[in-house]
C-alpha positions as CSV (number, residue, x, y, z in Angstrom):
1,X,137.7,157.8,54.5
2,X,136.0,160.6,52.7
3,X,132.2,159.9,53.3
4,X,130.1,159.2,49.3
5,X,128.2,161.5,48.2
6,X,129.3,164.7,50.0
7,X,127.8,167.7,48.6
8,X,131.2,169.6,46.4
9,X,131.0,170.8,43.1
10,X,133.4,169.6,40.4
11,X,136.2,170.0,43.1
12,X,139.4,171.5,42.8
13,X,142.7,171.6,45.3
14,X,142.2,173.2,48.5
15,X,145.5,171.5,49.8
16,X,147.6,172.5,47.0
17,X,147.6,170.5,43.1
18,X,150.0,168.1,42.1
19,X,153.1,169.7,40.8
20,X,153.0,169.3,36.8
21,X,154.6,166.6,35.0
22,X,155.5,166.8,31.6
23,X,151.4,166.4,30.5
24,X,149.0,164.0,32.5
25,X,149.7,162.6,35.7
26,X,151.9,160.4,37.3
27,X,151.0,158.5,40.4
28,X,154.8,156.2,42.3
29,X,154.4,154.2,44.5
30,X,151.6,155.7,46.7
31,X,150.0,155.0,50.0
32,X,147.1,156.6,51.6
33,X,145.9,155.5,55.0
34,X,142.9,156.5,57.0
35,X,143.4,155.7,60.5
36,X,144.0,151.8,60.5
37,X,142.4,151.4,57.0
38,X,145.1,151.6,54.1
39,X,143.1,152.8,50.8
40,X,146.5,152.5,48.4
41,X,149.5,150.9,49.2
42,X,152.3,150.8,46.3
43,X,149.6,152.7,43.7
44,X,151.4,153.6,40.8
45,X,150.0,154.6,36.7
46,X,151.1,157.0,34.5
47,X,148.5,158.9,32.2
48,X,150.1,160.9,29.1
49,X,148.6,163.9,27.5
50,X,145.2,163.4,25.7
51,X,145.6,159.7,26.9
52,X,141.9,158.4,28.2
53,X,143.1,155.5,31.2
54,X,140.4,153.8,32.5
55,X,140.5,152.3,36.2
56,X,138.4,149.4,37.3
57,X,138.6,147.3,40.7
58,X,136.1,146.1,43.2
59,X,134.6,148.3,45.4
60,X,136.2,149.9,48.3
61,X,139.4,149.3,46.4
62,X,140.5,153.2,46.9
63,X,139.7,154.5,43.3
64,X,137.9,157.7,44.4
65,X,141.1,158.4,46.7
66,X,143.1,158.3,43.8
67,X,140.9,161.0,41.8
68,X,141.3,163.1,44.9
69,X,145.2,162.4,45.2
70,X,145.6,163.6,41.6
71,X,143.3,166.7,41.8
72,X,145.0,167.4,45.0
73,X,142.2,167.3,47.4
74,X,144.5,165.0,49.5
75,X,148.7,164.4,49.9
76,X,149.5,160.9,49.7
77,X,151.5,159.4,53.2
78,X,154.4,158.3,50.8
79,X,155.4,158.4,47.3
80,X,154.6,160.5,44.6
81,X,151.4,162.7,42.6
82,X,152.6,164.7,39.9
83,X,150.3,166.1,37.3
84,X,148.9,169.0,35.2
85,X,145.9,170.8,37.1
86,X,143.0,168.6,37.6
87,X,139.6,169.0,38.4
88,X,137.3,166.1,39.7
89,X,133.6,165.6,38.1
90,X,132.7,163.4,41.1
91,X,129.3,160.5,40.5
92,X,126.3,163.1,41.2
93,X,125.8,165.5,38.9
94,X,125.3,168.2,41.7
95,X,123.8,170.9,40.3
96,X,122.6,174.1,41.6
97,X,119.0,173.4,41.7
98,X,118.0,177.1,41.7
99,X,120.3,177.7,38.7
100,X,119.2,177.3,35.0
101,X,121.6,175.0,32.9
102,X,123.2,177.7,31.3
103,X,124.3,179.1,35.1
104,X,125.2,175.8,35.9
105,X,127.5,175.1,33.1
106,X,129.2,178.5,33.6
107,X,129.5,178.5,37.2
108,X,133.8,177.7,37.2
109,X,133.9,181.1,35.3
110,X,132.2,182.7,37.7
111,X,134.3,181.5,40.0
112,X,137.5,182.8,38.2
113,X,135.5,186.1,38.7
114,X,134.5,186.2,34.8
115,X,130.8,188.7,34.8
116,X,127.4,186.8,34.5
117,X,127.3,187.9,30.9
118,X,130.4,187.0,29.8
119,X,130.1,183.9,31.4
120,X,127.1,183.2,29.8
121,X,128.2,184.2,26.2
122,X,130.9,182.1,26.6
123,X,129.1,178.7,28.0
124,X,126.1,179.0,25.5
125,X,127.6,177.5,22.1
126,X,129.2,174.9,23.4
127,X,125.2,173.9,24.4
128,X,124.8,172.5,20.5
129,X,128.1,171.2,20.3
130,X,127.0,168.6,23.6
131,X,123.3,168.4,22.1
132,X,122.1,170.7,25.0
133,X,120.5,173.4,22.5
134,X,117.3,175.0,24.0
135,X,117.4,173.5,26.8
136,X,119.7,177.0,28.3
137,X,117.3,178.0,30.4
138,X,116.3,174.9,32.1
139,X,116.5,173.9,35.8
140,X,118.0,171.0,36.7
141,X,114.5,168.9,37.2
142,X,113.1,169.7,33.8
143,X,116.1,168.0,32.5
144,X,116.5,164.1,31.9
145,X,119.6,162.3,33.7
146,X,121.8,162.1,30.7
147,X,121.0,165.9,30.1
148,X,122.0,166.7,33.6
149,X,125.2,164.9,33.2
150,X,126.5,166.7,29.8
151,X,125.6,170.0,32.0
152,X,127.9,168.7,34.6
153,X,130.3,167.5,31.7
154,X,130.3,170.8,30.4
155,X,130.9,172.1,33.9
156,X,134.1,169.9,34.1
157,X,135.2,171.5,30.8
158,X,134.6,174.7,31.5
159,X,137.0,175.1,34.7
160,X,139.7,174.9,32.1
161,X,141.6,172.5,33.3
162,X,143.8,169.8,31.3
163,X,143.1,166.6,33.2
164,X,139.4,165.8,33.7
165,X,139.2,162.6,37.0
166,X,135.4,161.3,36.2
167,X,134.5,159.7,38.9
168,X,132.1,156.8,37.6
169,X,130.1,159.7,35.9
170,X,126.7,157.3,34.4
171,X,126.9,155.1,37.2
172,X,123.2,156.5,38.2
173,X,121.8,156.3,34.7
174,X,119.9,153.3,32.9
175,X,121.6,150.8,30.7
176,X,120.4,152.7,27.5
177,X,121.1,156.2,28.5
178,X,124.8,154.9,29.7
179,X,125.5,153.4,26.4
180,X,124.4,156.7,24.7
181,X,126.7,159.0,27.3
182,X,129.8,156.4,26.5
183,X,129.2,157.5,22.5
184,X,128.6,160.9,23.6
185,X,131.7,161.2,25.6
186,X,133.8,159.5,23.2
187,X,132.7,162.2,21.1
188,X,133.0,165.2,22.7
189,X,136.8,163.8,23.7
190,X,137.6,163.4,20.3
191,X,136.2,167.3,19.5
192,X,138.1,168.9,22.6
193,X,141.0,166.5,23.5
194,X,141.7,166.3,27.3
195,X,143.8,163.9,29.5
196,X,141.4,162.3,31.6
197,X,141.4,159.5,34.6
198,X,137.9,157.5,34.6
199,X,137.0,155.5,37.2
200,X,134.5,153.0,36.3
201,X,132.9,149.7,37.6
202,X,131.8,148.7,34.2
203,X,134.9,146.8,32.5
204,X,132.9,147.4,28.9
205,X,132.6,150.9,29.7
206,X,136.6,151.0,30.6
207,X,137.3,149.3,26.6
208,X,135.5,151.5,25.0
209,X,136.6,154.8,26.1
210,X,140.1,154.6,27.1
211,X,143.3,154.0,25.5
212,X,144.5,151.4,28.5
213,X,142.6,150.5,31.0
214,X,144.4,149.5,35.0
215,X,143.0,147.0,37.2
216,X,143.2,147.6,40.8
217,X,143.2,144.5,43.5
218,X,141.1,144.9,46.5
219,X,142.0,147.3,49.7
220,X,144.7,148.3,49.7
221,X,145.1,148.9,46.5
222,X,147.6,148.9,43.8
223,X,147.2,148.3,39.7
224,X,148.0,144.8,39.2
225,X,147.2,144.2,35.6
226,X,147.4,146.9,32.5
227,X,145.6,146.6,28.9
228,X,146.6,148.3,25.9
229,X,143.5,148.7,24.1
230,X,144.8,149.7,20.7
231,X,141.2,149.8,19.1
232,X,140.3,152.4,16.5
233,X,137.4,154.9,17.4
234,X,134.4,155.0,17.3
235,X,134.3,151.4,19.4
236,X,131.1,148.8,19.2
237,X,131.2,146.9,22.5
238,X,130.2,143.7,20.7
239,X,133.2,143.9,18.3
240,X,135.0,140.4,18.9
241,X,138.3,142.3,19.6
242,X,136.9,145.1,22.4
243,X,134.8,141.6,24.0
244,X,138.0,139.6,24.2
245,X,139.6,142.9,26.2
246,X,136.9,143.0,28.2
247,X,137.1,139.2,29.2
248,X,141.0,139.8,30.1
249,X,139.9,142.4,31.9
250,X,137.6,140.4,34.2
251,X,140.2,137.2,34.1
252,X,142.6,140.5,36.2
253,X,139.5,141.3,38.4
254,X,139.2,137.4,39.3
């Protein structure tokens, strides 16, 4: 099984993307093995354009190889991946510690062979939009942990890519600074719609950023239980309704 914390940049297909679907992704019926340890056996969701779908499950469960299946970093051993281009913003920020913020946030364009400047000039307003402003020329360690993950948020955007997999992106951060990156995201979602796949360990975090939120059983794993959330935006986690979805949620992880 891939090993955590590998050192890749927001990671896109070297073994060839999904083919597209009609927006989002589709996942039927898939199984991934690694040797004698299954990871997914009979995985299937569906995420539609500009949907937000939230996975939880207990750890080990095979939620990172299911970002991977759908950015195409891996081919499933049977069934089915099918989905716009993706591109994977995995738990570490990873940036280049050399780099300012500004280089760091521009770095996919670079990649497409776009010129420093451009780059640059291209990356820099979207710096007030994410509440980045004046910090451009920053490195990485002058930069708090929330800071350092709307750089690698704004990373993620910048490949261009439809479908964003976040791969339990504020798991490293505090309690405070997570709830402020949940209303952050939310946020910059609702300024520059994307379809996105978050995988999460926090059930609270799963209500109040997606639209539906599946619930995967242990290894192997496969969605056993599916929530419509159906909750207007912005979300307060202690509303009555988003607590009750959260308890169902847990009653599925039980």
């Amino acid at each position: 099984m891939p090993a955590k914390g590998a050192p890749i940049l927001d990671r896109q297909a070297p073994v060839g993307e999904p083919r597209a679907a009609a927006g989002g992704v589709l996942v039927d019926g898939v199984r991934r093995a690694f040797g004698d340890v299954v990871a997914l056996d009979g995985m299937s969701l569906r995420v539609r354009r500009h949907e937000v779908v939230a996975v939880v499950g207990p750890s080990g469960c095979g939620k990172s190889t299911l970002l991977e299946l759908v950015c195409g970093l891996q081919r499933p051993d049977s069934g089915r991946v099918e989905g716009e281009p993706a591109v994977l913003m995995p738990q570490r920020d990873l940036l280049l510690p050399w780099s300012s913020a500004l280089d760091n946030a521009a770095l996919p364009l670079r990649l497409r062979g776009v010129g420093r400047t451009e780059a640059r000039e291209r990356a820099r307003p979207l710096f007030a939009q994410l509440g980045l402003e004046g910090f451009e020329g920053a490195r990485p360690h002058e930069l708090s942990g929330g800071m350092r993950q709307r750089v690698a948020f704004l990373r993620t955007l910048l490949s261009g890519k439809p479908l964003l997999a976040l791969d339990e992106p504020f798991a490293s951060l505090d309690a405070l600074t997570r709830a402020q990156m949940q209303e952050w995201l939310a946020g910059a979602l609702a300024r520059e719609p994307r379809s996105v796949l978050l995988v999460t360990h926090d059930v609270e975090e799963a209500v109040v950023l997606a639209d539906r939120v599946v619930v995967m059983s242990p290894r192997p794993g496969r969605a056993v239980g599916e929530i419509e959330v159906g909750l207007p935006r912005p979300r307060k986690r202690t509303d009555p309704a988003a607590v009750a979805l959260r308890e169902r949620a847990l009653e599925l992880l039980r």
